[in-house]
C-alpha positions as CSV (number, residue, x, y, z in Angstrom):
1,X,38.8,-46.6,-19.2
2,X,37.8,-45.5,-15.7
3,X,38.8,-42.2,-14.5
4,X,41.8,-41.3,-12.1
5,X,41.4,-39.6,-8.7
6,X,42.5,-36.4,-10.5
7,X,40.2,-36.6,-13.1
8,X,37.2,-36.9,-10.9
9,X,38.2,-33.9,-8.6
10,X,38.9,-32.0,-11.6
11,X,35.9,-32.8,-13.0
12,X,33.6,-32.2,-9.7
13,X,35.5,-28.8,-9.4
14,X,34.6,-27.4,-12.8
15,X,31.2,-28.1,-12.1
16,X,31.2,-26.3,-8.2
17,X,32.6,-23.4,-10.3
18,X,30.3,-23.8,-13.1
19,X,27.8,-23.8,-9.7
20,X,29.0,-20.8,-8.1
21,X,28.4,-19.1,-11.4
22,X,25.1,-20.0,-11.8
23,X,24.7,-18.8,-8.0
24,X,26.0,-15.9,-8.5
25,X,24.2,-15.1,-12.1
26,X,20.7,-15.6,-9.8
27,X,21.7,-13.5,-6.9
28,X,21.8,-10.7,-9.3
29,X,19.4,-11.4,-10.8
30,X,17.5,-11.5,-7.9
31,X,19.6,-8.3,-6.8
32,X,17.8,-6.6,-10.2
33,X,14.3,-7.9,-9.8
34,X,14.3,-6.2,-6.3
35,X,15.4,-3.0,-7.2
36,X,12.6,-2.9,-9.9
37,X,10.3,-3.9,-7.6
38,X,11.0,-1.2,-5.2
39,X,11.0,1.4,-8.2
40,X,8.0,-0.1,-9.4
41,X,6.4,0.2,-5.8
42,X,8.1,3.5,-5.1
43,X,6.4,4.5,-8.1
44,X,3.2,3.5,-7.1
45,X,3.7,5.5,-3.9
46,X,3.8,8.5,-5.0
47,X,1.4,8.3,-7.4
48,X,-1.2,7.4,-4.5
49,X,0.4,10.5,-2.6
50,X,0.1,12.7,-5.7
51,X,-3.7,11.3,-6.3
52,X,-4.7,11.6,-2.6
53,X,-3.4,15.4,-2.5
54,X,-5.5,16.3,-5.9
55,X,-8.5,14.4,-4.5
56,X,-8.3,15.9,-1.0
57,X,-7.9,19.4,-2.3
58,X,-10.7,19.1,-5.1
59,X,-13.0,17.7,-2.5
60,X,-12.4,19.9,-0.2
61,X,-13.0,22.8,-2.2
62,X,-16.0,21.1,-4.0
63,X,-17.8,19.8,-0.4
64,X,-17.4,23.4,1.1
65,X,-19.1,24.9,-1.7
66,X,-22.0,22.5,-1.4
67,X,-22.4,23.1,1.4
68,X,-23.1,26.8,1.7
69,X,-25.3,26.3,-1.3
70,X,-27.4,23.7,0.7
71,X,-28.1,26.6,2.6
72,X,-26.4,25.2,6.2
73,X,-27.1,28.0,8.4
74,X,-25.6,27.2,11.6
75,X,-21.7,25.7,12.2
76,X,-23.7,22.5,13.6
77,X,-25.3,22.5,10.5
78,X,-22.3,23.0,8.0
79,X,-20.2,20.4,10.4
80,X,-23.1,17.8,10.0
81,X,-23.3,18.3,5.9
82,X,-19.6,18.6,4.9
83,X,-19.3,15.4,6.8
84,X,-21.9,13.6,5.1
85,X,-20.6,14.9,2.0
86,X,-16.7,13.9,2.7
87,X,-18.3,10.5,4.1
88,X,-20.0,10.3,0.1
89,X,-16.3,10.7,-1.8
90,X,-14.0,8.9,1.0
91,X,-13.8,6.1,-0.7
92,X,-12.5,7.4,-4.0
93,X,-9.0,7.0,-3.4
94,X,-9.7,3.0,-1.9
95,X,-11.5,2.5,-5.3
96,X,-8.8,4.0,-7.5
97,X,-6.2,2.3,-6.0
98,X,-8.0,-1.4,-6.5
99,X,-8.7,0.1,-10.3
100,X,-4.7,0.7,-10.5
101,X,-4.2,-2.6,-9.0
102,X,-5.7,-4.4,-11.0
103,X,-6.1,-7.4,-8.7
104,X,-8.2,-7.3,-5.8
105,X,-7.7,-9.9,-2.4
106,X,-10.7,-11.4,-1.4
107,X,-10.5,-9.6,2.3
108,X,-10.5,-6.2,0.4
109,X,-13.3,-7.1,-2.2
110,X,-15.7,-8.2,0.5
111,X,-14.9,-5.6,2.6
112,X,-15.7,-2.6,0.0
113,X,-18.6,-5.0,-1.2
114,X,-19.9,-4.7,2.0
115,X,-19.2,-0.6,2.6
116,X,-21.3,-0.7,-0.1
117,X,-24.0,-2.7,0.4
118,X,-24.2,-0.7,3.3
119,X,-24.7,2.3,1.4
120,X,-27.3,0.8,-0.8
121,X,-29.2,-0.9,2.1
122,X,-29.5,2.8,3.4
123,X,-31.5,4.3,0.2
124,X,-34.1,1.6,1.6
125,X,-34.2,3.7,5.1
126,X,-34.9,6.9,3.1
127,X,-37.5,5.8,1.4
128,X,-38.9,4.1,4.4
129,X,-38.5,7.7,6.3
130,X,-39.8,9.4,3.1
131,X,-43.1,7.6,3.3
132,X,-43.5,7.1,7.0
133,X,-42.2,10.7,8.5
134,X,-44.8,13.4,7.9
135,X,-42.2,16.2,7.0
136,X,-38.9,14.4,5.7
137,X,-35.7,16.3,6.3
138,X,-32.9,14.0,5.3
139,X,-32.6,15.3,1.7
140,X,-28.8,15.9,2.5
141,X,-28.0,12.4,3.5
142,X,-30.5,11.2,0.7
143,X,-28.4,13.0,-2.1
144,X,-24.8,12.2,-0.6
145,X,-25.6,8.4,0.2
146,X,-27.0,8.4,-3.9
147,X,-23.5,10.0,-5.0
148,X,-21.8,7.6,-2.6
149,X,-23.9,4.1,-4.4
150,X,-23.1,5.3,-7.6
151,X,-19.0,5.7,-6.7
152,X,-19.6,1.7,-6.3
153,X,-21.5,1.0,-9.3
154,X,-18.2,-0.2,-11.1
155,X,-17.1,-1.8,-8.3
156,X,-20.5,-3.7,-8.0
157,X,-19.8,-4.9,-11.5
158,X,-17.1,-6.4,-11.2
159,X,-17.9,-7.8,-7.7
160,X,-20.9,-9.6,-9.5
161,X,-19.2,-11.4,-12.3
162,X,-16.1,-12.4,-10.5
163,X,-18.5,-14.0,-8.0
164,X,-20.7,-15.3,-10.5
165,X,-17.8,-17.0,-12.5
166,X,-16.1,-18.5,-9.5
167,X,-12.8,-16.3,-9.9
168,X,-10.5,-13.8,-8.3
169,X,-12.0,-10.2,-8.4
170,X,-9.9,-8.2,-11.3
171,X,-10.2,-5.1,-12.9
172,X,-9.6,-4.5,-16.4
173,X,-6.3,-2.8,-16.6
C-alpha cells in the first residue's frame, strides 16, 4: 500500500508543524534562560557595587587612621603612607570577586599570581635593605607589603594545587 500525493504532504506538514513547535518551545526557552542570566548577572552587579562601596568606605576610614597613628608628620608624608596602605588592600575586591566566581580564567589567575609574587618577591628587598642600610626606614612599606602577601595567601593555595594537579583554577564555592 504505497501512499498518495495527499498522504505524503499531509504527512510532511504535520511534522513542519510539529517543527515549528519545537522551534518555538526553544526560542522561549532560550527567551527564559536569557532573562535569568541577566538577573543572575544583574545580581552579581550590584552586589560588586554594594561590596566595593563597603570596602572603599571601611578602608578609607581604616587607612586614614593608620596613618596619623604611624605618626606622618608632613602631607608628603601622609600622601606617601595612605598610598602604600590603599596599594596593601586594593586588591580585595579583585580577590572577592574570583572567590564569588568561583571559576577563575587562566589570564586572570596568572595575572593576580603574578601581583603577588611581586609582593612576596619584595619582602626579599626589605630584608636585603634591613641588613645592608645602616638605619632602615621602610617599616611602613615593610608592614603594608606583609598585610598585602597575606591578602594572597588563599589565593596562593589554590594557585598551587590547581597547577600542581594539571586543572582549571577554582575556588570552593
Amino acid at each position: 500500500m504505497s501512499k498518495t500525493n495527499s498522504e505524503k504532504i499531509a504527512g510532511l506538514e504535520a511534522g513542519v508543524v510539529a517543527l515549528e513547535q519545537d522551534l518555538t518551545k526553544l526560542r522561549e526557552e532560550a527567551d527564559l534562560a536569557k532573562k535569568e542570566n541577566a538577573a543572575q548577572f544583574t545580581e552579581v552587579l550590584q552586589d560588586i557595587n554594594n561590596l566595593t562601596k563597603t570596602v572603599k568606605v571601611n578602608t578609607l576610614v581604616d587607612l586614614s587612621s593608620l596613618v596619623f597613628l604611624c605618626r606622618a608628620i608632613s602631607s608628603w608624608h601622609i600622601c606617601w603612607a595612605f598610598s602604600i596602605y590603599l596599594e596593601a588592600v586594593a586588591i580585595l575586591p579583585q580577590l572577592v570577586l574570583l572567590q564569588r566566581s568561583g571559576n577563575v580564567d587562566n589570564l586572570i589567575g596568572q595575572y593576580v599570581f603574578f601581583l603577588g609574587a611581586y609582593c612576596a618577591l619584595n619582602i626579599l628587598n626589605w630584608i636585603c635593605r634591613y641588613l645592608t642600610q645602616p638605619h632602615f626606614n621602610g617599616w611602613i612599606s615593610c608592614f603594608s607589603g606583609l598585610i598585602q602577601t597575606t591578602l594572597y595567601a588563599d589565593f596562593f593555595y589554590y594557585y598551587f594545587i590547581s597547577w600542581k594537579s594539571n586543572s582549571k583554577l577554582q575556588f570552593p564555592a
